[in-house]
C-alpha beads as a LAMMPS data file, in Angstrom:
LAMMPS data file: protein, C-alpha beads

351 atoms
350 bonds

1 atom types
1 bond types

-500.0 500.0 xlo xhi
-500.0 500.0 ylo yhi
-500.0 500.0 zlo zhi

Masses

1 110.0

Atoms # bond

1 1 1 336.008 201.400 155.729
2 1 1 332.391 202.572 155.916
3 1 1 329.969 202.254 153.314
4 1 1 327.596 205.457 153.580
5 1 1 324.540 204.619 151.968
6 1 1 322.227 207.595 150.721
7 1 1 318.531 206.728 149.803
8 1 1 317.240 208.856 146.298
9 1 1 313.646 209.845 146.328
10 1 1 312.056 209.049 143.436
11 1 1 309.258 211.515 142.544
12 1 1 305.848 209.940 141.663
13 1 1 305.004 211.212 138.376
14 1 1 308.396 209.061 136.768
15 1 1 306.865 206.071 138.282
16 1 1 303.255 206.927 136.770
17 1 1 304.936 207.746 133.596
18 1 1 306.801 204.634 133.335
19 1 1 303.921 202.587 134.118
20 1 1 301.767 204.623 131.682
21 1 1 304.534 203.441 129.037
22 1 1 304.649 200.157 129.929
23 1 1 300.457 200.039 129.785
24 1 1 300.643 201.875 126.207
25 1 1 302.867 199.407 124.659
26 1 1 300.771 195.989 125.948
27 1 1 297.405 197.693 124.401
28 1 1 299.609 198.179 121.167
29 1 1 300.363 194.519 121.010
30 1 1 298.350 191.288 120.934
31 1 1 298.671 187.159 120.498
32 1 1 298.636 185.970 116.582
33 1 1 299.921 182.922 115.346
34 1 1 302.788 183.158 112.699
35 1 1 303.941 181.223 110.047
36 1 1 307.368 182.126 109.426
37 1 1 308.105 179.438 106.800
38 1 1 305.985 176.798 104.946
39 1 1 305.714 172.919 106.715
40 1 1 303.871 170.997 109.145
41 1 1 301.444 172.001 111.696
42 1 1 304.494 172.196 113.851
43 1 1 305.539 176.073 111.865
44 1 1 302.553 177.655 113.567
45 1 1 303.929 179.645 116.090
46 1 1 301.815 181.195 118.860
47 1 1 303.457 185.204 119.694
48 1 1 302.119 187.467 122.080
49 1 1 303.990 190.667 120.955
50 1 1 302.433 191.184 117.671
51 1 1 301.501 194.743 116.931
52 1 1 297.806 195.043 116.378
53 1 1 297.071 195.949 112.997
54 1 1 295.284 199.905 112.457
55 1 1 292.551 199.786 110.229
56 1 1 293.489 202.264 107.046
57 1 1 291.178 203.594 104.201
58 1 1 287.997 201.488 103.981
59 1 1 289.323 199.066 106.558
60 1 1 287.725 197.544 110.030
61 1 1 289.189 196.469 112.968
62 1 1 287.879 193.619 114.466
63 1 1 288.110 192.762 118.025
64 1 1 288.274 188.623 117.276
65 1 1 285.391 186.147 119.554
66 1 1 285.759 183.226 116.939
67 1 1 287.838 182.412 113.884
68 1 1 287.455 179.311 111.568
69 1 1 289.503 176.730 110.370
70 1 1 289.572 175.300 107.282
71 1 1 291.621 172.658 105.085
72 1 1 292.833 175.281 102.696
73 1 1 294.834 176.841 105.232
74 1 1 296.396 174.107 105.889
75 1 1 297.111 172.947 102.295
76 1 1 298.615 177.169 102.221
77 1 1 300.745 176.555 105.137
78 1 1 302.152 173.240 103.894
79 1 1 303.551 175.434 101.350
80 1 1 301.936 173.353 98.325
81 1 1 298.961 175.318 96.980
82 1 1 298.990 177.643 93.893
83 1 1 298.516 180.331 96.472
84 1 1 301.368 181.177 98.669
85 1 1 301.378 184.491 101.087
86 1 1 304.105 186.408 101.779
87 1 1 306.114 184.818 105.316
88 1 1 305.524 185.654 107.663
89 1 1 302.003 185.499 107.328
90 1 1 298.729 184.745 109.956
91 1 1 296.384 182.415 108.879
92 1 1 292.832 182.521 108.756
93 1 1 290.044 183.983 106.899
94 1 1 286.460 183.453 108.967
95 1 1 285.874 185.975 111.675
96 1 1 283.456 186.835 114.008
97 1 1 283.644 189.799 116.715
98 1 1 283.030 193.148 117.468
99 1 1 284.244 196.198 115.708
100 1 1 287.304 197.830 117.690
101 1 1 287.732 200.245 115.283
102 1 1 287.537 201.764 111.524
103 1 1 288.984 203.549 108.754
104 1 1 288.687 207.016 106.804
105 1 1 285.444 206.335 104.361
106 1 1 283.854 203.296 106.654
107 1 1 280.112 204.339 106.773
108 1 1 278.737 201.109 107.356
109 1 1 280.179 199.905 110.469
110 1 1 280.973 201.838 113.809
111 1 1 282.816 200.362 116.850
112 1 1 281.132 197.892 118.969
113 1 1 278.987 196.635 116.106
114 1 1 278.981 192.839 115.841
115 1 1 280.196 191.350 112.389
116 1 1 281.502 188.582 110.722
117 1 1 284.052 188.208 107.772
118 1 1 284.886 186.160 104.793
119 1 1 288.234 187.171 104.010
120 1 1 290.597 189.085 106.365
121 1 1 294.124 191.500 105.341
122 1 1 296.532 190.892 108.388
123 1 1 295.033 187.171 109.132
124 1 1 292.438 185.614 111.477
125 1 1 294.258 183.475 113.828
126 1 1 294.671 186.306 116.391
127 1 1 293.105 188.442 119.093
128 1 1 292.604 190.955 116.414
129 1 1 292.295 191.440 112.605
130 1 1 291.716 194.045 109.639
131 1 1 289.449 193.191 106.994
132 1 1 288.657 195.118 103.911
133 1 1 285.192 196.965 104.612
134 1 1 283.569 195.361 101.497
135 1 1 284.190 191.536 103.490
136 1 1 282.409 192.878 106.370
137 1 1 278.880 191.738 107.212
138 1 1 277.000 192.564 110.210
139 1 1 276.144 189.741 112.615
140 1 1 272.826 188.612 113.451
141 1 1 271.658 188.373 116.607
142 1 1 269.977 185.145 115.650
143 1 1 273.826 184.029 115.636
144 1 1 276.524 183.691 117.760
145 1 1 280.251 184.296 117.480
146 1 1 281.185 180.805 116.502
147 1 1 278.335 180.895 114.610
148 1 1 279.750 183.562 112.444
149 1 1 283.039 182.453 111.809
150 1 1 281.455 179.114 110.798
151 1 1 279.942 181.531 107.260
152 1 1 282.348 182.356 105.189
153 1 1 284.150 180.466 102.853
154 1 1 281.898 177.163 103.984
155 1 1 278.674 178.979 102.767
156 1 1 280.229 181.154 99.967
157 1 1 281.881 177.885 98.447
158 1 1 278.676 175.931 99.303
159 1 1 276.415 178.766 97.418
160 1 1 279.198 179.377 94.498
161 1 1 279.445 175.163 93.925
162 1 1 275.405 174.729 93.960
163 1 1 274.311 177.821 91.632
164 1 1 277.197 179.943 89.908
165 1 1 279.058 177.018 89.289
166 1 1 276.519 173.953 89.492
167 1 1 273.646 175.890 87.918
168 1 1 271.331 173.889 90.024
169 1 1 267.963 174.265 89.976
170 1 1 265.186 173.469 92.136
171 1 1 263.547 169.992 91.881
172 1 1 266.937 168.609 90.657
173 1 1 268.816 166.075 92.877
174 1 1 272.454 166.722 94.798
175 1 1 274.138 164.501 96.479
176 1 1 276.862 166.205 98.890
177 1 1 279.526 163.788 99.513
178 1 1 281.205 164.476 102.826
179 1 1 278.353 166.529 104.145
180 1 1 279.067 166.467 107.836
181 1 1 282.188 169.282 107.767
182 1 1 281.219 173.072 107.265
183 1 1 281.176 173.179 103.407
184 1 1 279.082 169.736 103.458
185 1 1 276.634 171.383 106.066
186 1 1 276.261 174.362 104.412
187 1 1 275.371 172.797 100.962
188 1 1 272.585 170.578 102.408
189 1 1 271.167 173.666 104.202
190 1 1 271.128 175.865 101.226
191 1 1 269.976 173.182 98.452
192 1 1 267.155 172.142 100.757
193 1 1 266.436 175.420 100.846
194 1 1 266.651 176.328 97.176
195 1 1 264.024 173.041 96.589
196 1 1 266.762 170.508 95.802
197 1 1 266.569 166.798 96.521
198 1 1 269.146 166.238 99.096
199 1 1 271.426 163.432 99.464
200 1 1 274.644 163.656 101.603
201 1 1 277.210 161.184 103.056
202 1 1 279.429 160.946 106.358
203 1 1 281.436 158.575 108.284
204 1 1 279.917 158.480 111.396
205 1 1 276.577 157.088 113.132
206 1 1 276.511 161.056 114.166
207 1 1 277.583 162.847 111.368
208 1 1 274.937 160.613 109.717
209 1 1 272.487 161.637 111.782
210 1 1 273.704 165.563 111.580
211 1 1 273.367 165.420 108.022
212 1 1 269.716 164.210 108.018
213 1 1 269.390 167.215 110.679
214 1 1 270.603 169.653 108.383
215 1 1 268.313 169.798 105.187
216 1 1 269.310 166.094 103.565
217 1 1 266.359 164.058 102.684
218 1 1 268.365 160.898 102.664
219 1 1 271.993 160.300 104.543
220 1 1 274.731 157.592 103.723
221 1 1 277.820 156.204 106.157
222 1 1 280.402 156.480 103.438
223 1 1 282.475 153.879 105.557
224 1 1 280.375 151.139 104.667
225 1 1 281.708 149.011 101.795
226 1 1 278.325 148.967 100.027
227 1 1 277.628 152.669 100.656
228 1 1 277.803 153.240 96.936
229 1 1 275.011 150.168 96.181
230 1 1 272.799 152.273 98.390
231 1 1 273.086 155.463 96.768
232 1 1 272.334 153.440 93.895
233 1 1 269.599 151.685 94.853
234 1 1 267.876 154.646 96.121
235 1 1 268.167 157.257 93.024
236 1 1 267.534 154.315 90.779
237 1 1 267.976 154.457 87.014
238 1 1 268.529 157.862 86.813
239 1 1 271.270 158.719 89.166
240 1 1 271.809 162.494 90.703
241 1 1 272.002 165.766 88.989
242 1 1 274.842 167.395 91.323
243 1 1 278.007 165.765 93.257
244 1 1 279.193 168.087 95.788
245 1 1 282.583 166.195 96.303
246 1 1 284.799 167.348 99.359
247 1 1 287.460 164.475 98.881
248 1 1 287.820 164.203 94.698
249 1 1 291.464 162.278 94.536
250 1 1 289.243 159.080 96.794
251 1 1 285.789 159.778 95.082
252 1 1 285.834 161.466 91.716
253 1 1 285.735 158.060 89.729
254 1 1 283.075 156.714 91.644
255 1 1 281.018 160.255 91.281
256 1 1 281.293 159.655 87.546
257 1 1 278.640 156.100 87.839
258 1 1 276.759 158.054 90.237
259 1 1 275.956 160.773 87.761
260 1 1 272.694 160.805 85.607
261 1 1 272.755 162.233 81.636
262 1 1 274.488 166.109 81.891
263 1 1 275.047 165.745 85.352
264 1 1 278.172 167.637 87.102
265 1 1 280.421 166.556 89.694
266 1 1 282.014 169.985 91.494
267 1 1 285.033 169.561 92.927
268 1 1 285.338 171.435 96.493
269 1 1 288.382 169.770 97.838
270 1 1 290.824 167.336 96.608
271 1 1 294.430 166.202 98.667
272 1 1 295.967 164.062 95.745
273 1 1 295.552 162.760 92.052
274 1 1 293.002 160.120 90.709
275 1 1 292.777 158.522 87.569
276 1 1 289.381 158.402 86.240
277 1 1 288.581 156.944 82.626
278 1 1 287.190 160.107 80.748
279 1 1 284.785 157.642 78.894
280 1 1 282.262 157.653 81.790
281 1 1 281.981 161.420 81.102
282 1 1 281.006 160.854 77.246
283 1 1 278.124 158.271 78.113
284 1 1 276.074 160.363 79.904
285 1 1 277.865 163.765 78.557
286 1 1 278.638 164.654 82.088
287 1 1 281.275 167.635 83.504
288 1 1 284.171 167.542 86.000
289 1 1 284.292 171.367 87.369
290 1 1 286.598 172.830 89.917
291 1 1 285.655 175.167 92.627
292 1 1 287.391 178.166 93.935
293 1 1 285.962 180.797 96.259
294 1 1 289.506 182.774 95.594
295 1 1 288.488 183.296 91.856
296 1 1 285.013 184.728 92.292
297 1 1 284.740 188.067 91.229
298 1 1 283.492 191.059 93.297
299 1 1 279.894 190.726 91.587
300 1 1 279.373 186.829 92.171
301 1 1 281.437 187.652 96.496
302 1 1 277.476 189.931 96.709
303 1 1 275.690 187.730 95.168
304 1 1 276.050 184.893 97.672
305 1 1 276.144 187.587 100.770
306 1 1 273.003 188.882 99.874
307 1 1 271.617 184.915 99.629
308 1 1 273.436 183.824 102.726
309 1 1 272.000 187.248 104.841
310 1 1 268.323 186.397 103.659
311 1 1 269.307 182.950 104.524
312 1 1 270.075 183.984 108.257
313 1 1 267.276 185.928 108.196
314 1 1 264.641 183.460 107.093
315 1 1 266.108 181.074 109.519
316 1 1 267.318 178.267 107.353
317 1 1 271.450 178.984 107.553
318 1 1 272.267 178.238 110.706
319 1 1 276.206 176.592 111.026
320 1 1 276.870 174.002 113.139
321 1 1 279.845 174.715 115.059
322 1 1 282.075 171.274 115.489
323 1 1 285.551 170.977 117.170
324 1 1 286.258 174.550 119.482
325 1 1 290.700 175.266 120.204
326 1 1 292.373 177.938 122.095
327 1 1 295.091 179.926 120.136
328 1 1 297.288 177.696 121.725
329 1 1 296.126 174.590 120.397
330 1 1 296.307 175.693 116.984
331 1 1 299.027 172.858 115.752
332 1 1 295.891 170.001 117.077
333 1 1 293.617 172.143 115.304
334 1 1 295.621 171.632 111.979
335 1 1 296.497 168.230 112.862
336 1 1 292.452 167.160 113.510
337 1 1 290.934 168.876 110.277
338 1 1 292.981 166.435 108.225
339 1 1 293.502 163.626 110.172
340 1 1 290.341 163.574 112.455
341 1 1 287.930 160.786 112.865
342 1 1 285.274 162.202 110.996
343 1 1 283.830 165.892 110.690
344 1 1 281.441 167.176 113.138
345 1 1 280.106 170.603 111.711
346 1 1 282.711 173.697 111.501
347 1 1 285.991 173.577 113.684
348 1 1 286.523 177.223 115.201
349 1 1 289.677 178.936 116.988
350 1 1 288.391 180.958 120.230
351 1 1 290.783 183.692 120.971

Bonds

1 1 1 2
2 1 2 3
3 1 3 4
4 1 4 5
5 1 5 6
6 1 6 7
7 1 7 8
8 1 8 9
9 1 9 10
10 1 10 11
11 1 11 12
12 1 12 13
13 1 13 14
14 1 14 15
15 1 15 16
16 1 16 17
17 1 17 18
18 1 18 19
19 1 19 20
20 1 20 21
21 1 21 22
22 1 22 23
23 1 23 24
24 1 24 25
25 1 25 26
26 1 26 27
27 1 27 28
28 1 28 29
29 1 29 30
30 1 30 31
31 1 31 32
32 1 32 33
33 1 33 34
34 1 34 35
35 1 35 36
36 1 36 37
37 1 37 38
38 1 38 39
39 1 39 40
40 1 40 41
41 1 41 42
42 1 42 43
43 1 43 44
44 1 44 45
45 1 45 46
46 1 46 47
47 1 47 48
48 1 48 49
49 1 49 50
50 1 50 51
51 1 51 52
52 1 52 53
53 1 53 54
54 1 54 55
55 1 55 56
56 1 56 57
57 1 57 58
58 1 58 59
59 1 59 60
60 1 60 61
61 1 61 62
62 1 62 63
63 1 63 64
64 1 64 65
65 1 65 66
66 1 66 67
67 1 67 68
68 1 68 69
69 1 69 70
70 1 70 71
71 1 71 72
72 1 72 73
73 1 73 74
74 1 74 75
75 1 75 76
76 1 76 77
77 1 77 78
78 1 78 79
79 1 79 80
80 1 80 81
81 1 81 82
82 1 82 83
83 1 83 84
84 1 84 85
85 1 85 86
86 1 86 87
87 1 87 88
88 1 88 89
89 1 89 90
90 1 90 91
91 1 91 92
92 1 92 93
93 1 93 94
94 1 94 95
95 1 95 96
96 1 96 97
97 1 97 98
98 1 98 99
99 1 99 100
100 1 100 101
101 1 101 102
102 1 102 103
103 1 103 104
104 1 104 105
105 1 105 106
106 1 106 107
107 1 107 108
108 1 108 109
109 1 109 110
110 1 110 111
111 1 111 112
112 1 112 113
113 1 113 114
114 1 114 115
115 1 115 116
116 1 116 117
117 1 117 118
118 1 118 119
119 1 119 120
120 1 120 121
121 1 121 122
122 1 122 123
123 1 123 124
124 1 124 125
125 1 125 126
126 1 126 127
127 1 127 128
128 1 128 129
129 1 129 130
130 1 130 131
131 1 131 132
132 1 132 133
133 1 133 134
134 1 134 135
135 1 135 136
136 1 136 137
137 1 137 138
138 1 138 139
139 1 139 140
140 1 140 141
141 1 141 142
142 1 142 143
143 1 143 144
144 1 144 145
145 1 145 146
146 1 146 147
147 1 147 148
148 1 148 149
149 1 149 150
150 1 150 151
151 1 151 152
152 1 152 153
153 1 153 154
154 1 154 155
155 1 155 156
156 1 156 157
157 1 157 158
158 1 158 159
159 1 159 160
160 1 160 161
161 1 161 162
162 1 162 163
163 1 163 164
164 1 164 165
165 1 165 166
166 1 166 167
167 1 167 168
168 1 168 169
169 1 169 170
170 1 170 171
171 1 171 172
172 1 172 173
173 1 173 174
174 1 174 175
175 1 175 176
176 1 176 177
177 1 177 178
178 1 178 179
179 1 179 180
180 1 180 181
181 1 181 182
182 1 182 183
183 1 183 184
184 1 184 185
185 1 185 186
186 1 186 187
187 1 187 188
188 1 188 189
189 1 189 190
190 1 190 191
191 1 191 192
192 1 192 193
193 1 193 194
194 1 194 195
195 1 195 196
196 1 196 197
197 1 197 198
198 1 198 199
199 1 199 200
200 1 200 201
201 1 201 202
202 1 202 203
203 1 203 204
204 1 204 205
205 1 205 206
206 1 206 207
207 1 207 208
208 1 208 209
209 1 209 210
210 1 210 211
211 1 211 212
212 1 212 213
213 1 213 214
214 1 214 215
215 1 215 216
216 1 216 217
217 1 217 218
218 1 218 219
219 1 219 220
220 1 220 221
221 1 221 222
222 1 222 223
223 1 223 224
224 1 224 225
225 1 225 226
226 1 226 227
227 1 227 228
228 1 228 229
229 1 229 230
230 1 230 231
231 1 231 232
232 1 232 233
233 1 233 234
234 1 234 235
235 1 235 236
236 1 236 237
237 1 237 238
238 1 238 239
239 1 239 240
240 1 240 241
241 1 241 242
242 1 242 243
243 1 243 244
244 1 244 245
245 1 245 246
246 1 246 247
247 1 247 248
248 1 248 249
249 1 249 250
250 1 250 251
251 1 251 252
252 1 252 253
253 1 253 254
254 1 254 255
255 1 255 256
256 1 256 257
257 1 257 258
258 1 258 259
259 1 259 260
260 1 260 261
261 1 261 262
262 1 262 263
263 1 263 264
264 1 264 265
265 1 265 266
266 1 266 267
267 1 267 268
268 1 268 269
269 1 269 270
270 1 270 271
271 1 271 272
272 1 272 273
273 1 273 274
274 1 274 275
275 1 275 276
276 1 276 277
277 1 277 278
278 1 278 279
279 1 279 280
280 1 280 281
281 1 281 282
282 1 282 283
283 1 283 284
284 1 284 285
285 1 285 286
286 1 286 287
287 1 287 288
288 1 288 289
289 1 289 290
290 1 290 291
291 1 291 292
292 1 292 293
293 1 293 294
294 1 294 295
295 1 295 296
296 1 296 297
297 1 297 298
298 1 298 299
299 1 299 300
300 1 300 301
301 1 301 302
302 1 302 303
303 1 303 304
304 1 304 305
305 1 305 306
306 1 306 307
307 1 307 308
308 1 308 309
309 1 309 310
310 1 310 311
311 1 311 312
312 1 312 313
313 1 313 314
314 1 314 315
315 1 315 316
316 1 316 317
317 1 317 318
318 1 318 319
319 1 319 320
320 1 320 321
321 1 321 322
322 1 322 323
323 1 323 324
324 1 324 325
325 1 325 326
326 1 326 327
327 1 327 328
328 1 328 329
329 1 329 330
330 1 330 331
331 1 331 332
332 1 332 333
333 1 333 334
334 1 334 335
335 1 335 336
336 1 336 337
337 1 337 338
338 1 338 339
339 1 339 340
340 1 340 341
341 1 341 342
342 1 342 343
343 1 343 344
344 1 344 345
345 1 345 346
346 1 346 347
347 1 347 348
348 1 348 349
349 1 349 350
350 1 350 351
């Protein structure tokens, strides 16, 4: 038996079409990393076929250089913070890239512009992301793309803690304890700035030394035992106005003796409970107040942009950019900002 074997032209234009399909879908589709339920570092899941987000009504898509990390993504991942996001979800907040494209009613922005953002709508921890128009700021060229993504909620929270929160005032004394991560950076720039006294801890020789670099008058290693007898020694009788405090469940009930009369310890971050004897607040009628960026309104979001752009322009906010991951070292990223040796300035994600 023979086997009679006929060859089948195929015509060009179904190969060009095909490929022309296949080139179409890949543009439509982009690497984000998912969180498809709440847990350990280990739920963030790297995909590659996620569609990439169109921009609607007073929307911007941004074509993603840098995104930061911070701890309150990963306290929203673990699934135990008031605020829980739909799953699946995409983490991340602090952007920095180019404009890809834009939605009906976006006057502001046009594609290829460089920006940065504070908040973002389909999550920063991708190639690209849509932000609401209104969290869109444009990017100095004084800056670069890790730069950026280093602003947001480290200099919003910074500003909000000092002034709309803190009511600081110039001439008054702030000590920033654990000033060597982005929030802690941004505070010493923008109360050194703003005419405070600065004071700031860290706990390393370098952070130390970063600190001092980045507006504090005075710098402590908070790993020494007598850290606190320092502090002490050097405000003298009266103590500090202002506690920036980054780690309240191991700190707040030291803050407290730190204090002098109507100062005000603002809590930025906390991982745990504390018990603190409310008496120490009575003898020198000072205030415990918590900070949250997610409960500003719209009014107080402008107020700090238009401080933190004059900021960038004057030359005085400028991030330090720590710790630098691919997308697909995200779980180490997560893993590091809690559990890292000490913070080194802002930890970014580079798409």
């Amino acid at each position: 038996m023979r086997l009679l074997l006929v060859a089948v032209p195929v015509r060009s234009s179904v190969l060009f079409n095909c490929t022309r399909i296949t080139m179409a879908a890949t543009r439509n589709v982009m690497r984000a990393v998912r969180v498809l339920e709440f847990g350990g570092p280990e739920v963030l899941k790297l995909q590659s076929d996620v569609l990439i987000p169109d921009p609607k009504e007073n929307q911007v898509l941004i074509k993603v250089h840098a995104c930061g990390v911070n701890p309150v993504e990963t306290y929203i991942r673990s699934g135990n913070y008031a605020r829980k996001p739909a799953l699946p979800y995409t983490p991340g907040s602090d952007v920095a890239g180019v404009v890809e494209g834009i939605g009906e009613h976006v006057t502001a922005f046009k594609k290829g512009d460089r920006v940065f953002a504070i908040a973002t709508i389909s999550g920063g921890y991708a190639d690209y992301a849509v932000a609401a128009a209104n969290k869109v700021f444009p990017l100095s060229d004084k800056l670069d793309f890790r730069q950026g993504a280093a602003i947001g909620i480290p200099y919003f929270t910074a500003y909000r803690a000092l002034f709309q929160k803190g009511c600081a005032k110039a001439g008054e004394s702030v000590l920033v304890h654990g000033a060597s991560g982005g929030v802690g950076v941004a505070a010493c720039q923008i109360a050194r700035a703003c005419g405070l006294k600065v004071l700031g801890t860290a706990g390393t020789e370098e952070g130390v030394n970063m600190v001092l670099r980045n507006g504090a008058h005075q710098a402590f290693n908070h790993r020494e035992v007598n850290y606190i007898d320092k502090i002490k020694a050097y405000t003298g009788m009266g103590g500090v106005d202002i506690i920036i405090e980054m780690l309240s469940n191991i700190n707040l009930a030291t803050d407290l003796q730190l204090l002098n009369y109507g100062g005000r310890v603002m809590v930025v971050g906390c991982r745990g409970p504390i018990e603190i004897n409310p008496r120490d607040t009575m003898s020198k009628e000072s205030s415990i107040t918590g900070v949250s960026l997610f409960l500003a309104t719209e009014e107080e979001k402008h107020e700090c942009a238009t401080a933190l752009l004059d900021g960038i322009e004057a030359g005085w906010l400028k991030p330090v950019v720590g710790s630098e991951y691919p997308l697909e070292k995200v779980v180490k990223a997560h893993e590091d900002i809690i559990h890292g040796d000490g913070a080194r300035g802002k930890m970014v994600l580079l798409p």
